[in-house]
VEXDREN-2710 file (C-alpha; in Angstrom, 1 decimal):
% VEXDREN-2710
k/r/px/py/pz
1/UNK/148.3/171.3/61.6
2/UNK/145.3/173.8/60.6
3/UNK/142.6/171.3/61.3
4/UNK/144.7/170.2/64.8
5/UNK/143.8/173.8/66.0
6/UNK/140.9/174.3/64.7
7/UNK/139.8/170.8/66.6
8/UNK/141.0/172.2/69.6
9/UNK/139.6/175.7/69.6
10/UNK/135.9/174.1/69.1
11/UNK/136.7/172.2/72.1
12/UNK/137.9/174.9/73.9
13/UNK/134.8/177.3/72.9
14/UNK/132.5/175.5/74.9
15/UNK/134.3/175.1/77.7
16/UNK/133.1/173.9/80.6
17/UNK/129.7/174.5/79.9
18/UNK/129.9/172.8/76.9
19/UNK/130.2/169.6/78.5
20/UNK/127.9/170.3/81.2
21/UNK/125.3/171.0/78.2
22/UNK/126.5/168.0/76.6
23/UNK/125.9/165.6/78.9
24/UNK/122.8/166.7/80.6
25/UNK/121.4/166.4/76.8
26/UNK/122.2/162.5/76.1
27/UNK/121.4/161.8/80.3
28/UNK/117.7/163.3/79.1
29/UNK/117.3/162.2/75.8
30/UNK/119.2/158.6/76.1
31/UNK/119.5/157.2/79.1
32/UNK/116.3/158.5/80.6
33/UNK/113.9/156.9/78.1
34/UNK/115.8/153.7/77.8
35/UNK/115.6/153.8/82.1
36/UNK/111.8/154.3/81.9
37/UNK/111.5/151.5/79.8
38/UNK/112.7/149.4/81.6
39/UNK/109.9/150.0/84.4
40/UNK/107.4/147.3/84.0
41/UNK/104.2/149.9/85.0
42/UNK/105.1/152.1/82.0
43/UNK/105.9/148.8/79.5
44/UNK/102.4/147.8/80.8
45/UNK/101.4/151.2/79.8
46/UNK/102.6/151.3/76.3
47/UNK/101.4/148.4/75.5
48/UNK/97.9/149.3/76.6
49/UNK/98.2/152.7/74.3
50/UNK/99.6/150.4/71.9
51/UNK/96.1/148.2/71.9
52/UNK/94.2/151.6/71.8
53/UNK/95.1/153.0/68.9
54/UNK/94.9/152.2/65.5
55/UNK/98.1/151.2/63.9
56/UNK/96.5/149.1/60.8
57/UNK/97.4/152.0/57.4
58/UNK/96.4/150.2/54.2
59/UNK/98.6/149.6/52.3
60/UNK/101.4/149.6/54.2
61/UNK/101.6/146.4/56.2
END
């Protein structure tokens, strides 16, 4: 029963902002990058950085 309220006062602690905060942090850190991604400019981009630098560590594959 402890744990049952102590669930529920965590959720009720943040509130409404909470979930605002929530969501606005997996919109801009999830669904944003995987979005731009899918943007053929900036895959054309990536790749070109990609080509630029150098990658190649001995040693490690």
């Amino acid at each position: 029963m402890r744990e049952e309220t102590k669930a529920k006062n965590l959720l009720n602690q943040g509130g409404k902002w909470g979930a605002i905060i929530g969501t606005t942090w997996i919109v801009l850190n999830i669904v944003v990058p995987l979005a731009l991604l899918r943007i053929p400019g900036v895959q054309k981009y990536i790749t070109a950085l990609g080509d630029k630098l150098n990658f190649n560590f001995p040693g490690i594959g």
